[in-house]
C-alpha positions in Angstrom: 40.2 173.8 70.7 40.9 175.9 67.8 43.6 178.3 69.7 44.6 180.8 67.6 42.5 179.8 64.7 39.5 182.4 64.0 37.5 184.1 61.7 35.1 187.2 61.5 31.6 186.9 61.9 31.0 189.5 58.9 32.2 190.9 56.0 31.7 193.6 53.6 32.1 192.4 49.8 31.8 195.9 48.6 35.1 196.6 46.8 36.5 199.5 49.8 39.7 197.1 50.1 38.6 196.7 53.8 37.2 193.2 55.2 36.0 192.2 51.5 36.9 188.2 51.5 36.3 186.0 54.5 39.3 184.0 55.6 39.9 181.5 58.6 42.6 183.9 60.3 45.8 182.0 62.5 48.4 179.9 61.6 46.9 177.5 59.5 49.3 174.4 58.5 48.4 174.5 54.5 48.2 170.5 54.0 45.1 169.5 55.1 42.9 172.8 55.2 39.1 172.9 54.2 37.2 175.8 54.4 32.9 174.7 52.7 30.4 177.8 53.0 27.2 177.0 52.7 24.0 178.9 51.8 20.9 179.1 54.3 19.6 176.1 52.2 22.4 173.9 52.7 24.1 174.6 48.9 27.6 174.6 49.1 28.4 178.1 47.4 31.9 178.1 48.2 35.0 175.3 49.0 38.6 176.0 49.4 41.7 174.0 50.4 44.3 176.8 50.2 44.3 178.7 53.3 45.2 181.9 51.6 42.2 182.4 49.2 39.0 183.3 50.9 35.2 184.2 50.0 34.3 187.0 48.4 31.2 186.4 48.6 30.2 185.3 45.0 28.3 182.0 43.5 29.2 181.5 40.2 30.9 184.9 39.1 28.0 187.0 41.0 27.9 188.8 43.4 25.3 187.7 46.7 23.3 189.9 48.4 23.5 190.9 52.0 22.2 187.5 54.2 24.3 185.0 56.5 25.6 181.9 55.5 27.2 178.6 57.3 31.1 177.7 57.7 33.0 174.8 58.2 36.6 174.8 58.6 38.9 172.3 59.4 42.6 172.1 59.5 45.6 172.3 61.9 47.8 174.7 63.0 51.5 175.2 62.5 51.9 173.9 66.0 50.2 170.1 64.8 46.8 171.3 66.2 43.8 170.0 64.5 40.8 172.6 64.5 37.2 172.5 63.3 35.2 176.0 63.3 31.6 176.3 62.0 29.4 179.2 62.7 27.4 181.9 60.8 29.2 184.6 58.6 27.4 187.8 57.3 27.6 189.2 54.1 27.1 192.9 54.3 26.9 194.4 50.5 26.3 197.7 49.9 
């Protein structure tokens, strides 16, 4: 199970400093983190292996416009367990 490992199920990209980038929330152990988004299509738009930088919900240097979009995370906790999360995220822009 993922435990304490989580993440929103939306997010606003719209520059108001509140819930702009999508992050896997918890304590994540840093080594052997993936987070992949993925467009309705199946493009990957998005790939990170640092825990601490999240979506913003740009391809390429642009922004996206509102629609959802796939996850997969994978990783462990700081307590040695693993986790996998996948699951739609919204985009809200405004």
């Amino acid at each position: 199970t993922s435990g304490e490992v989580w993440t929103p199920n939306i997010f606003s990209a719209n520059g108001d400093g509140l819930n702009d980038v999508f992050y896997v929330r918890g304590p994540i152990h840093p080594e052997n983190f993936t987070l992949i988004i993925y467009s309705r299509w199946g493009e990957k738009i998005f790939e990170t292996t640092d825990p601490t930088f999240g979506w913003d919900g740009t391809f390429r240097g642009k922004p996206l416009n509102t629609a959802v979009f796939a996850y997969l995370a994978t990783g462990s906790t700081l307590g040695g367990a693993e986790f996998e999360l996948k699951g739609n995220i919204t985009l809200i822009v405004k």
